[in-house]
C-alpha positions as CSV (number, residue, x, y, z in Angstrom):
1,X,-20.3,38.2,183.4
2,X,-16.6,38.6,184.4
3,X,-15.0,36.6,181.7
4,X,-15.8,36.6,178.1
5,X,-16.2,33.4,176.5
6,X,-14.8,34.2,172.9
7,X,-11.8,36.2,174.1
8,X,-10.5,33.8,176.4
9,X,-11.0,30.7,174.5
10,X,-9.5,30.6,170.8
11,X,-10.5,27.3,170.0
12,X,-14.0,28.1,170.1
13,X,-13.5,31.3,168.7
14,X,-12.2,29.8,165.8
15,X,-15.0,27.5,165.8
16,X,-17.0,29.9,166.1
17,X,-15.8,31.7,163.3
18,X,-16.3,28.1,161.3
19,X,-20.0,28.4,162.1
20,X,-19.2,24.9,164.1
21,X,-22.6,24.0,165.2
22,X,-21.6,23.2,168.9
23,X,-19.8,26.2,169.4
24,X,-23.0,28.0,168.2
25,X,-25.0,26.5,171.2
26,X,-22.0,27.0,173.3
27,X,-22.0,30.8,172.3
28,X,-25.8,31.3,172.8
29,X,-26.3,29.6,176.1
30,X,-23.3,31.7,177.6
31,X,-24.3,35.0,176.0
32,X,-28.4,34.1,176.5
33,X,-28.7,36.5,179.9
34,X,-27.4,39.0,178.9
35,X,-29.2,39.7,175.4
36,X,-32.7,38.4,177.2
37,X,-32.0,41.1,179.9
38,X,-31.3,43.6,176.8
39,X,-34.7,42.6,175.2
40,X,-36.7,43.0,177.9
41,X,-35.0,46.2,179.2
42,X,-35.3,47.5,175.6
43,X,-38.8,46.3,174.7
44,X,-40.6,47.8,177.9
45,X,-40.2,50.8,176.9
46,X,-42.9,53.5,178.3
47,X,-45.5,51.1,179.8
48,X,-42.6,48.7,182.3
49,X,-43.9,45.8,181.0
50,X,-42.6,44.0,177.9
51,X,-45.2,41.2,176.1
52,X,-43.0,38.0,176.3
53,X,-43.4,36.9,172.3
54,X,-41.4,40.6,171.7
55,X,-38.8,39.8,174.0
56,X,-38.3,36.4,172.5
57,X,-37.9,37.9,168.9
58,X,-35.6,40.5,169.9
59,X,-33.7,37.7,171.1
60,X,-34.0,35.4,168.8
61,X,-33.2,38.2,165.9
62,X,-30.1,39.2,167.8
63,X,-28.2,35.7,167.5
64,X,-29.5,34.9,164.2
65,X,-27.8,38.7,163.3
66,X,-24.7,37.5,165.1
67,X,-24.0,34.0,163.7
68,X,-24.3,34.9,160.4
69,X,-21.1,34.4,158.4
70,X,-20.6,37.9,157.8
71,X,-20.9,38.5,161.5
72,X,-18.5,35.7,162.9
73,X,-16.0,36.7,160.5
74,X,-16.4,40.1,161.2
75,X,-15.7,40.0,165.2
76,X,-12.3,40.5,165.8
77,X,-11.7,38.1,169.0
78,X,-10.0,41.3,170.7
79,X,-13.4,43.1,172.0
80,X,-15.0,41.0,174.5
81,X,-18.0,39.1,172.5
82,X,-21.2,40.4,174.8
83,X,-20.3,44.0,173.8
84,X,-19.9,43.3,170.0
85,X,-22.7,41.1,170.9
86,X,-25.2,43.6,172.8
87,X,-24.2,46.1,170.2
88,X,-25.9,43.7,167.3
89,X,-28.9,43.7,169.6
90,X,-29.6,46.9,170.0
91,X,-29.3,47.5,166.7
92,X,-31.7,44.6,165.9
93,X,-34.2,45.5,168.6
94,X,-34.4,49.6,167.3
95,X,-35.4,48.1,163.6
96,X,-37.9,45.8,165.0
97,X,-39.5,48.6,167.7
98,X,-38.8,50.9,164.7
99,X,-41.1,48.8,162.4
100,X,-43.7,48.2,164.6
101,X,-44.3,52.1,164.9
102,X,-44.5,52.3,161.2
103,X,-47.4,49.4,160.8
104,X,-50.5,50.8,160.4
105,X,-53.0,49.3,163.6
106,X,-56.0,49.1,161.3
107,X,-56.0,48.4,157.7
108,X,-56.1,51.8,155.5
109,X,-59.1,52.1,153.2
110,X,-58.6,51.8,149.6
111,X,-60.3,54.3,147.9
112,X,-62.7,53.1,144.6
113,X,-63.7,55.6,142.5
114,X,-66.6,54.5,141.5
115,X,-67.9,55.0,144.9
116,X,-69.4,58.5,144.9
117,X,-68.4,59.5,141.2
118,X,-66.1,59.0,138.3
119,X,-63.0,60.4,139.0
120,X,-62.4,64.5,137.3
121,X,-60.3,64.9,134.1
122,X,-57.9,66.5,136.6
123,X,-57.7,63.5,138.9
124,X,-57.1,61.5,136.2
125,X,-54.4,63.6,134.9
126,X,-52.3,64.4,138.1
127,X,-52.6,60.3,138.7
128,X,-51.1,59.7,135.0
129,X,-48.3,62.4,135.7
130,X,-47.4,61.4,139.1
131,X,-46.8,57.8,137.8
132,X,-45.2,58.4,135.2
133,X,-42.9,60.5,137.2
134,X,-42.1,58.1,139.5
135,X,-41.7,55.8,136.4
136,X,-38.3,58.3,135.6
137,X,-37.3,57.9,138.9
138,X,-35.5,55.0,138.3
139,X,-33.3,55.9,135.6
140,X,-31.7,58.7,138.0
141,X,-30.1,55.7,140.2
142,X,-26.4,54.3,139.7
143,X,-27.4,50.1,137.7
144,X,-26.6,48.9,141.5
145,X,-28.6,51.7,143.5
146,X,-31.4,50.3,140.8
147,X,-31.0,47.0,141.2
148,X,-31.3,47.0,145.2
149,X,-34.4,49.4,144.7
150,X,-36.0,46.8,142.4
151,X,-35.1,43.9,144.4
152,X,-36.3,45.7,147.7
153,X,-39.4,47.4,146.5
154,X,-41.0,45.9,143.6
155,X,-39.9,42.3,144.0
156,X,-40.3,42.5,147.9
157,X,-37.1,40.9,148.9
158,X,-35.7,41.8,152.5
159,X,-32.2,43.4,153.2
160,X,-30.9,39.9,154.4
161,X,-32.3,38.3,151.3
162,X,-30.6,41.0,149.1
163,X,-27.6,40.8,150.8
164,X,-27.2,37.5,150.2
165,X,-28.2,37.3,146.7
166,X,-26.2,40.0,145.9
167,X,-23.1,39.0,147.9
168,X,-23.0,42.2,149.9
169,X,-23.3,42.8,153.8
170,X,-27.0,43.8,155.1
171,X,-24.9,47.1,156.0
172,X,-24.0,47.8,152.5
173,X,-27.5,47.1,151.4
174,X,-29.4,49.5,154.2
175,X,-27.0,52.0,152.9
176,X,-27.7,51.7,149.6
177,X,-31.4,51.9,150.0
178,X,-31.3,54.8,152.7
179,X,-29.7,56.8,150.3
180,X,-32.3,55.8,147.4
181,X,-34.8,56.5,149.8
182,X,-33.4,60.3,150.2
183,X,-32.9,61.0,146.8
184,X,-36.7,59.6,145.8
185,X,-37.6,62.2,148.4
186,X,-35.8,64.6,147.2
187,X,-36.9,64.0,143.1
188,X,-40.3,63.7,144.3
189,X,-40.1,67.3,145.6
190,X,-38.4,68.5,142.8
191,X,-41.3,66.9,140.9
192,X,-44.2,68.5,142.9
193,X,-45.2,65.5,144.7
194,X,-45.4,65.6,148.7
């Protein structure tokens, strides 16, 4: 691509910026290429070959990432778009190959008690103090640390949906629960649990 779309033409940039649904399409069927070719490149990975329903996700992800409001707004019009652009997708495409890696392939087990035996007085009591140690946890957090971590873990909510509930960018709101996420880690170890 030797011109970029958004930096040469400020009428659609502003449109853009308006979330104008023709310079949306406009925007995605210039910038398609080159974030397909990133998906694929990206999602082969080790075997060279990249299942086509990946590919399209990653894609698909990437431009819903970029026209969000936040986003548009954010873009300054100076840096060509495709680099602001790619750099949304790579970011999009590491969570996704990120979360993937994390998903269990088969289902874990739960384990029932009642099984083999009733569970020991000392299962029974580690169990009750391990909860109710993670039941303090919460009380260590900042009110809006705690209200992310509620909103995220117990209530199930994902960072976009948190973001915009909470009127704060997905950024802010990975932040905030990264950081929760290292200090749980940290107060379970100072706790005895591992």
């Amino acid at each position: 691509m030797d011109a970029d779309l958004l930096t040469t033409d400020r009428n659609l940039l502003l449109s853009f910026r308006q979330g104008d649904r023709e310079a949306l399409i406009a925007v995605w069927r210039f910038y398609y290429p080159m974030v397909r070719n990133l998906a694929v490149r990206t999602c082969c990975g080790m075997t060279g070959h990249a299942a086509t329903a990946d590919v399209d996700d990653a894609v698909s992800a990437t431009f819903l990432a970029a026209f969000q409001e936040g986003a548009r707004l954010s873009y300054d019009g100076v840096t060509p778009f495709g680099a602001y652009l790619l750099g949304i997708g790579r970011n999009v495409i590491r969570r996704q190959i990120s979360k993937a890696c994390r998903e269990p392939a088969i289902e874990p087990a739960s384990i029932d008690w009642r099984e083999d035996s009733d569970p020991s007085p000392e299962d029974v009591y580690l169990t009750r103090e391990e909860t109710e140690v993670l039941s303090r946890f919460p009380q260590t957090l900042r009110n809006d640390e705690r209200e992310v971590f509620f909103a995220h873990y117990r209530d199930g909510l994902s960072e976009e949906s948190l973001a915009d509930s909470l009127g704060r960018t997905r950024y802010r709101i990975r932040k905030i629960l990264a950081l929760v996420e290292r200090r749980l880690r940290r107060y379970l170890k100072e706790h005895g649990i591992e």
